[in-house]
MIZAMAR-217058 format. One record per residue (C-alpha): y negated, z negated, x; residue number from 1. Coordinates in nm, 4 decimals. Example, Ala and Ser with C-alpha at 12.3 -4.5 7.8 and 13.67 -1.06 7.14 Angstrom:
! residues 2
{{0.4500 -0.7800 1.2300} 1}
{{0.1060 -0.7140 1.3670} 2}
END
This chain:
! residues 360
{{-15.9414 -14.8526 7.2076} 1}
{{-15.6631 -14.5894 7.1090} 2}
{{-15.3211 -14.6552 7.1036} 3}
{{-15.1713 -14.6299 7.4499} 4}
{{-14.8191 -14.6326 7.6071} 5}
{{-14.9714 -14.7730 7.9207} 6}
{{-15.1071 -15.1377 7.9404} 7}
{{-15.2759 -15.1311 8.2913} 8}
{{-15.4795 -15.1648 8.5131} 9}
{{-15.3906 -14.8265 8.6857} 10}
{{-15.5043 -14.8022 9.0360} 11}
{{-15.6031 -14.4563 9.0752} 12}
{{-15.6404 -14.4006 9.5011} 13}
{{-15.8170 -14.0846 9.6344} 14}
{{-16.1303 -13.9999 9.3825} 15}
{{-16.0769 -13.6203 9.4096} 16}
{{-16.0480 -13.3636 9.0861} 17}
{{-15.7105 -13.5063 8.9768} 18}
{{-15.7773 -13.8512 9.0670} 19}
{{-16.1033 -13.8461 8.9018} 20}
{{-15.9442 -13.6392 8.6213} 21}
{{-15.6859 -13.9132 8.5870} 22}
{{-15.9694 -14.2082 8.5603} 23}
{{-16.1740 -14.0362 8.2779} 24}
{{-15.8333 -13.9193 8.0866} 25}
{{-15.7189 -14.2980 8.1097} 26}
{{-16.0686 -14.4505 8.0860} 27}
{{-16.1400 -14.2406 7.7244} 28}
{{-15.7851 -14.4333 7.6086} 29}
{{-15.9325 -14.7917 7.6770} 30}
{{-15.7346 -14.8745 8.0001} 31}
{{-15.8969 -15.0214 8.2906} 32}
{{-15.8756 -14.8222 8.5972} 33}
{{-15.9696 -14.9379 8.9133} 34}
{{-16.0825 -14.6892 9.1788} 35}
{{-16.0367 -14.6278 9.6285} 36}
{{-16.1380 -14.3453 9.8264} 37}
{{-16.1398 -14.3340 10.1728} 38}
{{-16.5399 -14.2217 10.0958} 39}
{{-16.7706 -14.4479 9.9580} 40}
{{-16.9821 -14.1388 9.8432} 41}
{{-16.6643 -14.0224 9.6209} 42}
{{-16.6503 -14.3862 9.4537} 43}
{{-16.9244 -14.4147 9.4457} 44}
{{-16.9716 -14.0571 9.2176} 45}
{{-16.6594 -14.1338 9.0793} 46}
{{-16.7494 -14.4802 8.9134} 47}
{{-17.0906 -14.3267 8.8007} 48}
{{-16.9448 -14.0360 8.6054} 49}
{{-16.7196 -14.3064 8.4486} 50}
{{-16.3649 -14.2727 8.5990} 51}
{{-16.3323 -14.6435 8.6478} 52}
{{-16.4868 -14.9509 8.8330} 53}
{{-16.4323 -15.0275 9.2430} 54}
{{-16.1313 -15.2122 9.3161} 55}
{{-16.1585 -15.6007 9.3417} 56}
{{-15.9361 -15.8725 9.5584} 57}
{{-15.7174 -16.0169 9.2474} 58}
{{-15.6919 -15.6792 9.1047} 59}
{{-15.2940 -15.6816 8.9936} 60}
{{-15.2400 -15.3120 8.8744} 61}
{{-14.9357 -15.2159 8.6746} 62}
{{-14.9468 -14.8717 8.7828} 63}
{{-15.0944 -14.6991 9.1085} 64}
{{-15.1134 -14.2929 9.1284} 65}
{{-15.1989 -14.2082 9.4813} 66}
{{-15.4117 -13.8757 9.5019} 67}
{{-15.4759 -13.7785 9.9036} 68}
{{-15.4059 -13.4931 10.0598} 69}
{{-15.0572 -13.3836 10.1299} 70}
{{-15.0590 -13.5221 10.4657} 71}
{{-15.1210 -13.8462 10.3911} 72}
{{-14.9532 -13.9599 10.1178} 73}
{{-14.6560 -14.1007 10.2561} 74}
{{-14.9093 -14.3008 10.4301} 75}
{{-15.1119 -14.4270 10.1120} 76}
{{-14.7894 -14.4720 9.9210} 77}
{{-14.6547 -14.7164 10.1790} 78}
{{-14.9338 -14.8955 10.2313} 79}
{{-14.9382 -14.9319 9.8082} 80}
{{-14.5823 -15.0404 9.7963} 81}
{{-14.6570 -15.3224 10.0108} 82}
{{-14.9927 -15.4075 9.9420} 83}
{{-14.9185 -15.4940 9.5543} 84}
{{-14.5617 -15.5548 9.5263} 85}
{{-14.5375 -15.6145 9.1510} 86}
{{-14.6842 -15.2240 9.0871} 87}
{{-14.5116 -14.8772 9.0395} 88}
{{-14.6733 -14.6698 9.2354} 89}
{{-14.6660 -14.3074 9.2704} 90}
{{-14.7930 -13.9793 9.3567} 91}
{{-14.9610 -13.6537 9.2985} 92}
{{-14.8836 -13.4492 9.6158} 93}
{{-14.7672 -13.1093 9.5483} 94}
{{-14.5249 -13.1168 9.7670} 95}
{{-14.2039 -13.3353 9.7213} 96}
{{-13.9380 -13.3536 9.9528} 97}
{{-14.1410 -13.4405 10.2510} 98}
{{-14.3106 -13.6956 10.1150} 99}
{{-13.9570 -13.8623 10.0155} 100}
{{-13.7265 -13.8644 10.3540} 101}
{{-14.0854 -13.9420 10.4935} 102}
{{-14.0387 -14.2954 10.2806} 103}
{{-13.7296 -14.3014 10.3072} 104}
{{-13.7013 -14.2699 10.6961} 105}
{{-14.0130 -14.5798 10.6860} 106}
{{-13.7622 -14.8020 10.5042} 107}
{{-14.0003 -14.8233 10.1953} 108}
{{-13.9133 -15.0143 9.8617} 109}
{{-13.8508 -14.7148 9.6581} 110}
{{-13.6927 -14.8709 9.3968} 111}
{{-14.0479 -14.9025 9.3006} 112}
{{-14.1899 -14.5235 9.4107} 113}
{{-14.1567 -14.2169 9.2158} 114}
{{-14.3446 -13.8991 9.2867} 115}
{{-14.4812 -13.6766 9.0122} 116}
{{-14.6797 -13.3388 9.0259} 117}
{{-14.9216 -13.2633 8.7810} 118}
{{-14.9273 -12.8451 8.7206} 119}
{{-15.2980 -12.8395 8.5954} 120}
{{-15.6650 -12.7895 8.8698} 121}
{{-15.9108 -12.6193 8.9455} 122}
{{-16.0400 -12.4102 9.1688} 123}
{{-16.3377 -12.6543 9.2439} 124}
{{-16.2586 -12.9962 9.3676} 125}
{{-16.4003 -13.3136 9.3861} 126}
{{-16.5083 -13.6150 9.1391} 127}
{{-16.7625 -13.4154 9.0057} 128}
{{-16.5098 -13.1364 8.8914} 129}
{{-16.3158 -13.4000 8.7094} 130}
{{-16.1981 -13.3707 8.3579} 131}
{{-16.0386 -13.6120 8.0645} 132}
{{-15.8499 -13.3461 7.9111} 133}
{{-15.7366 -13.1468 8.2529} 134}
{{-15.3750 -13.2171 8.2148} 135}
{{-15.3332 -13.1852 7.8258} 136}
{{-15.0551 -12.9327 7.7392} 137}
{{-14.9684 -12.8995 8.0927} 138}
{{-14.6225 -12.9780 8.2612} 139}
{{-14.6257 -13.2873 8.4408} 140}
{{-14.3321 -13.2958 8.6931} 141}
{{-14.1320 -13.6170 8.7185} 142}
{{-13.9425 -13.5701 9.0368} 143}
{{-13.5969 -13.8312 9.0411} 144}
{{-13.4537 -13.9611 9.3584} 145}
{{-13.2207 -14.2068 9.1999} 146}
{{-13.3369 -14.5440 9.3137} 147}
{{-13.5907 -14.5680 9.0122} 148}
{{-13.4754 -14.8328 8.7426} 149}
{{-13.5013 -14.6646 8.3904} 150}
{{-13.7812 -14.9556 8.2896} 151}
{{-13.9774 -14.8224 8.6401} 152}
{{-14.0060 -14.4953 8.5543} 153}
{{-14.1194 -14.5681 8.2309} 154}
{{-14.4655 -14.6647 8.3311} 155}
{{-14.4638 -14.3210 8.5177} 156}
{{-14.3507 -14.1336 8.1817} 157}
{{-14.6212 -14.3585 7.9825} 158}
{{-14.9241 -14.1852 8.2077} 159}
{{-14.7985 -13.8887 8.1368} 160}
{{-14.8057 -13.8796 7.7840} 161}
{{-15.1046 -14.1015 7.7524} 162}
{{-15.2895 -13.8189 7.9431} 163}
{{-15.1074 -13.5314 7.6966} 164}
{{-14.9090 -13.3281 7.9538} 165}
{{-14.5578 -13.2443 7.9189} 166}
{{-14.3159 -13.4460 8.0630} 167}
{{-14.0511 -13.2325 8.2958} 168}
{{-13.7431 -13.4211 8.4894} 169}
{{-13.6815 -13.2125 8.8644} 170}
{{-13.4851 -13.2967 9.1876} 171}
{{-13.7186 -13.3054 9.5017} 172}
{{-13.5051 -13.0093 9.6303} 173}
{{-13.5501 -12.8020 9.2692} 174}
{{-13.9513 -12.8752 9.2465} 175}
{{-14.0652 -12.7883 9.5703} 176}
{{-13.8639 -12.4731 9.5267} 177}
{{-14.0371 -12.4100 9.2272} 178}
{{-14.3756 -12.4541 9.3266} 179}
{{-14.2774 -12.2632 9.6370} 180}
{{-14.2533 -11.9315 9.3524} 181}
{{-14.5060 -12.0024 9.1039} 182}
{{-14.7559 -12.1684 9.3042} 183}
{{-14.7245 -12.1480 9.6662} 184}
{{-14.6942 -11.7976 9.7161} 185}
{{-14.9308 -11.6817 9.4476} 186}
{{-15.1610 -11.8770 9.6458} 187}
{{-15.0657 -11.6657 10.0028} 188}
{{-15.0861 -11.3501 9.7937} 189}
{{-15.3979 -11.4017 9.6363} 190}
{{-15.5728 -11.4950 9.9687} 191}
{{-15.4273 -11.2399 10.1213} 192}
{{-15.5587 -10.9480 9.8640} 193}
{{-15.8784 -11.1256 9.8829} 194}
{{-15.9135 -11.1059 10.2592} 195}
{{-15.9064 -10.6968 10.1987} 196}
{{-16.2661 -10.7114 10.0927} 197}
{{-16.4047 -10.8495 10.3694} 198}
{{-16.5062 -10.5518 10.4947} 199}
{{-16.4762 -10.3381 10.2026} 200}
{{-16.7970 -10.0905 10.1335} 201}
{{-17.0367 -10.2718 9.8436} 202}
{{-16.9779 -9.9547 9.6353} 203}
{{-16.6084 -10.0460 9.6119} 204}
{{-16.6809 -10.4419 9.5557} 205}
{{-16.9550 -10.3220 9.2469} 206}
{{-16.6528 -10.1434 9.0877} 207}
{{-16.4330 -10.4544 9.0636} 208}
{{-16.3241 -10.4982 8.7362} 209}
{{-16.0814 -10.7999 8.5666} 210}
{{-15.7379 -10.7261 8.7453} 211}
{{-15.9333 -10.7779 9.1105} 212}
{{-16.0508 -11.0836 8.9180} 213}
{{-15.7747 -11.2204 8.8270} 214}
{{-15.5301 -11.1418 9.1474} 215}
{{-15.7762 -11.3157 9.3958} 216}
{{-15.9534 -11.6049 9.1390} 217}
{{-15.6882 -11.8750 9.3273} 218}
{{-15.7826 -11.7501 9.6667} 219}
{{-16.1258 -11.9538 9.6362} 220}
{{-15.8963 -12.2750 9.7023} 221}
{{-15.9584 -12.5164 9.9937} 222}
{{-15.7758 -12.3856 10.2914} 223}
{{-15.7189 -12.6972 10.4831} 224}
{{-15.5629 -12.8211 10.1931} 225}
{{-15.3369 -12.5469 10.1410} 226}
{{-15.2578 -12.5393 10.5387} 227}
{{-15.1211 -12.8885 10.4944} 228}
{{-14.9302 -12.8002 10.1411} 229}
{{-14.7650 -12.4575 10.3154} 230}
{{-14.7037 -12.6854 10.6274} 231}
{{-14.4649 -12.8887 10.4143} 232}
{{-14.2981 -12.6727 10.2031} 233}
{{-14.3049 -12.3503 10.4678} 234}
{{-13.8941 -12.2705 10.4210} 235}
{{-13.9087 -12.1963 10.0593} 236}
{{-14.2271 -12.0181 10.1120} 237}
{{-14.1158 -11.8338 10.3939} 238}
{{-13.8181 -11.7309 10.1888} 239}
{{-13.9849 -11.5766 9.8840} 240}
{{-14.2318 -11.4172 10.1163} 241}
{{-13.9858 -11.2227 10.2954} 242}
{{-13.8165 -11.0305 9.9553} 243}
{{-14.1605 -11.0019 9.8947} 244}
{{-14.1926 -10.7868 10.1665} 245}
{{-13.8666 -10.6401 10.1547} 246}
{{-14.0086 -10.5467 9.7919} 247}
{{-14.3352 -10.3778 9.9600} 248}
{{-14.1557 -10.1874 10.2522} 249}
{{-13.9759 -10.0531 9.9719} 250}
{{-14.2485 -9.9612 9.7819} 251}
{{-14.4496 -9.8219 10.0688} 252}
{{-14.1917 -9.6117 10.1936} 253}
{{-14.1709 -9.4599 9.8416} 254}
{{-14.5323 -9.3579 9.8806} 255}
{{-14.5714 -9.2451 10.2055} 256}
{{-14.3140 -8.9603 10.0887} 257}
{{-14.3978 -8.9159 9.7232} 258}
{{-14.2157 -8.5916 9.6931} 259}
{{-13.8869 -8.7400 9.8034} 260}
{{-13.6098 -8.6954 9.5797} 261}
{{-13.5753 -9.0858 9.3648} 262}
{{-13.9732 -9.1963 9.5179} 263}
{{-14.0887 -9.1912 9.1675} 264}
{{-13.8339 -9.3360 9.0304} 265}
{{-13.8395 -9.6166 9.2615} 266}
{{-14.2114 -9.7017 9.1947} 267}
{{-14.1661 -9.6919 8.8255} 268}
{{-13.8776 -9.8992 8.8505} 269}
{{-14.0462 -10.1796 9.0750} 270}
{{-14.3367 -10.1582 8.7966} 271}
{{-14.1395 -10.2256 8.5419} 272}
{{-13.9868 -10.4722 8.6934} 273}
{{-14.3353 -10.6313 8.7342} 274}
{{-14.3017 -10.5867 8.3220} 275}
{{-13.9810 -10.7907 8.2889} 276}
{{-14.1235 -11.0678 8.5097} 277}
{{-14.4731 -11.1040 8.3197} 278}
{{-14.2191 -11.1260 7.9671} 279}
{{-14.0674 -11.4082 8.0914} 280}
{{-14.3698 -11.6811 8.1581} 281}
{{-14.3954 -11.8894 7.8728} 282}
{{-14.7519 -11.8476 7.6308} 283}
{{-14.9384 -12.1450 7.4489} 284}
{{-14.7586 -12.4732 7.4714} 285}
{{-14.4739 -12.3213 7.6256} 286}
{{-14.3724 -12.0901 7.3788} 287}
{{-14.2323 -11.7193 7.4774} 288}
{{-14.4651 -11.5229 7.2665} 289}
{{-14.7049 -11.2760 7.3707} 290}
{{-15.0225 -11.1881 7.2688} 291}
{{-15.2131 -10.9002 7.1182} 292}
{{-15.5789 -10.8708 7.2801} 293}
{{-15.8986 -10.6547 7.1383} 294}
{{-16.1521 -10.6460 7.3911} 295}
{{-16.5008 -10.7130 7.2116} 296}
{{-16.8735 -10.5549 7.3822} 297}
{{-17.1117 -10.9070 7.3919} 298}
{{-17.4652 -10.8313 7.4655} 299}
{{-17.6264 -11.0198 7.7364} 300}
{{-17.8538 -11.2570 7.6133} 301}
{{-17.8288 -11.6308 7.5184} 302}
{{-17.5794 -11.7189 7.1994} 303}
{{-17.4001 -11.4003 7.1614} 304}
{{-17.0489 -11.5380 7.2906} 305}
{{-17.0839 -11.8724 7.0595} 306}
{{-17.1318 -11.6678 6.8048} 307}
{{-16.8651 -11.4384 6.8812} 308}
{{-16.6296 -11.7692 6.8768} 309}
{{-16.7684 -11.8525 6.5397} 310}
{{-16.7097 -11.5457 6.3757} 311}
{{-16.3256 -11.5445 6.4959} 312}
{{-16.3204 -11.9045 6.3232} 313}
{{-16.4893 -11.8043 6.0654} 314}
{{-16.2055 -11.4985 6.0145} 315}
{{-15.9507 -11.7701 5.9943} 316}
{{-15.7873 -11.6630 6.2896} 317}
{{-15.7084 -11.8956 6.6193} 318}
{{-15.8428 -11.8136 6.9714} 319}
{{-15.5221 -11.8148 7.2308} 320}
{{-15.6888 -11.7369 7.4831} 321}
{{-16.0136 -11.5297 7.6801} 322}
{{-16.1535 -11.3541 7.9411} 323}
{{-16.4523 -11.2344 8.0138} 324}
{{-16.6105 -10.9321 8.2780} 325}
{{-16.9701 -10.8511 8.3407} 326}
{{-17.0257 -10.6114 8.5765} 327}
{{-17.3081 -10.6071 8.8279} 328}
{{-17.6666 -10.4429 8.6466} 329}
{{-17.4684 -10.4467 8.2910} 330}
{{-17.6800 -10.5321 8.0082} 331}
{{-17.3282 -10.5930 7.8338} 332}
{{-17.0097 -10.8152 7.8767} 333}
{{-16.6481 -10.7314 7.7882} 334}
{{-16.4659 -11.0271 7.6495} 335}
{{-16.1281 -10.9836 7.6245} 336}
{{-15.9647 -11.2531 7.3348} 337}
{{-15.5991 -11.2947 7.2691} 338}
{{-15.4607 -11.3637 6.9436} 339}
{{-15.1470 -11.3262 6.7789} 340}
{{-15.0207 -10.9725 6.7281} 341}
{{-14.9794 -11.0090 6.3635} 342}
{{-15.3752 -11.0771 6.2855} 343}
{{-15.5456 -10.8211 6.5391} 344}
{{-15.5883 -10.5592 6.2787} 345}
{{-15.7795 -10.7829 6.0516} 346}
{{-15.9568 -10.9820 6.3030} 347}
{{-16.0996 -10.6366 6.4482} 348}
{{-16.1698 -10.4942 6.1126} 349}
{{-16.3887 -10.8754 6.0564} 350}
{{-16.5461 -10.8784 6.3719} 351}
{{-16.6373 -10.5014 6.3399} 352}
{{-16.8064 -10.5583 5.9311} 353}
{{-16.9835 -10.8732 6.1343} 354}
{{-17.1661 -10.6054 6.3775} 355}
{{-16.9559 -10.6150 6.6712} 356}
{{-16.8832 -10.3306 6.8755} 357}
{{-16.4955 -10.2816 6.9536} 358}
{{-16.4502 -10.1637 7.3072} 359}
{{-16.1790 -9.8906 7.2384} 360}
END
């Protein structure tokens, strides 16, 4: 066993990524976790891949984390509250508010609830898709409502640095605001770009290169899970969607007369904007720094990118981050790696004496 913050059993309910992600996380620290789904199947999968055991009648958790969809989870949380009154229970919905006045209207104990929202998936869900380390480095948002004791909460904070995310302290009113701008609507956006190529020609699809990528990778997501998320935070969303659109018509008009007198000056200016906003997000671990890339050709064939990884090691320089494109027939790859700006100029002039071919 490691040493732990937490001393358990944690009730983990709903067996899906996070859930399942939660049980192997707190599992690989020595704490028993005991496991419910509404499915047998996902238990079932769930226990086998090692996320916990099935619950059992004198089961006394010290902590549950309910993990059902959106729509439910005032439900689940209620029906926690009173089935183990001696636990903390909370929650992983991504949505806040709603889930609160929904408990609060119910008359629930909530000196004993607090809800939480990991910032960390994937696009793939399920018990199979879980992961022990999906939530290290991430934000973890503690959302406070005010009825919480300070020795309540702590069990909440424990989880959340037992499973290596960042602890971050939010009103219900200023998260689901948040998540309404760097979540929600990215999510609308994305889907929406991606619903262009339906019907666009295969030639156009076979010329798709990493930006396409990367706009529409979260529009893959489960849409009756996002219909229920969008359903309870729609105001916010609505909100940011309609500058959005103010930004477009503005945009659009610029291009339908090109030639006008300020049109080019407007698109620049909404471009660089789009500069200024990118600057802003935070890099590794939360730090405002931004990276230098190379872009490195990988022959297609087994072992080339583990040894590209190796020889960046092996320069003494650390990966921050990659992405890769392989287009359609290609016998080559284009793997993009990030590192900081002040070691690109050796780490190309390495990789290049190793035999690798610098794209650029």
């Amino acid at each position: 066993m490691t040493d732990t913050r937490l001393i358990g059993p944690v009730r983990v309910v709903g067996v899906g990524l996070l859930g399942a992600s939660i049980g192997l996380g707190l599992k690989a620290k020595g704490i028993d976790v005991i496991l419910a789904d509404a499915s047998p199947t996902h238990l079932a999968i769930a226990v086998d891949y090692g996320a916990g055991r099935p619950a059992e009648p004198d089961d006394r958790p010290q902590l549950v984390v309910v993990c059902v969809p959106p729509d439910v989870t005032a439900d689940v949380v209620a029906a926690e509250l009173e089935a183990f009154p001696e636990a903390i229970v909370t929650d992983v919905a991504s949505v806040k508010l709603a889930v609160f006045h929904d408990l609060k209207a119910r008359g629930a104990d909530l000196s004993r609830y607090i809800g939480t929202h990991p910032m960390a998936g994937r696009e793939r869900g399920g018990p199979m898709s879980g992961r022990a380390d999906l939530f290290v480095g991430r934000p973890w948002v503690v959302v406070d409502h005010g009825n919480v004791s300070y020795q309540n909460a702590a069990a909440i904070d424990d989880l959340i640095l037992d499973l290596g995310a960042t602890l971050v302290e939010l009103t219900p009113e200023q998260h689901d605001r948040a998540v309404a701008l760097v979540s929600h609507v990215p999510q609308v956006v994305s889907s929406l770009m991606a619903r262009r190529l339906i019907e666009a020609p295969h030639v156009a699809l076979n010329l798709a290169g990493q930006g396409l990528r990367d706009v529409t990778r979260v529009a893959a997501s489960d849409p009756e899970l996002w219909v229920q998320i969008l359903g309870q935070n729609a105001g916010p969303v609505a909100e940011i969607l309609g500058a959005y659109r103010d930004d477009l018509d503005r945009f659009i008009a610029a291009l339908e007369d090109f030639e006008a007198p300020g049109a080019r000056r407007r698109i620049a200016e909404e471009l660089f904007g789009g500069n200024t906003g990118v600057e802003r997000l935070p890099g590794k671990h939360g730090v405002d720094r931004r990276y230098a890339s190379l872009i490195v050709m990988v022959d297609d064939r087994p072992g080339q990118l583990a040894r590209l990884f190796n020889d960046v090691g092996d320069a003494g320089v650390n990966l921050e981050d990659l992405r890769l494109e392989h287009s359609p027939g290609a016998q080559v790859g284009l793997a993009e790696i990030f590192v900081l700006p002040e070691v690109v100029e050796r780490l190309t002039g390495e990789l290049a004496t190793r035999g690798w071919r610098i794209a650029g």
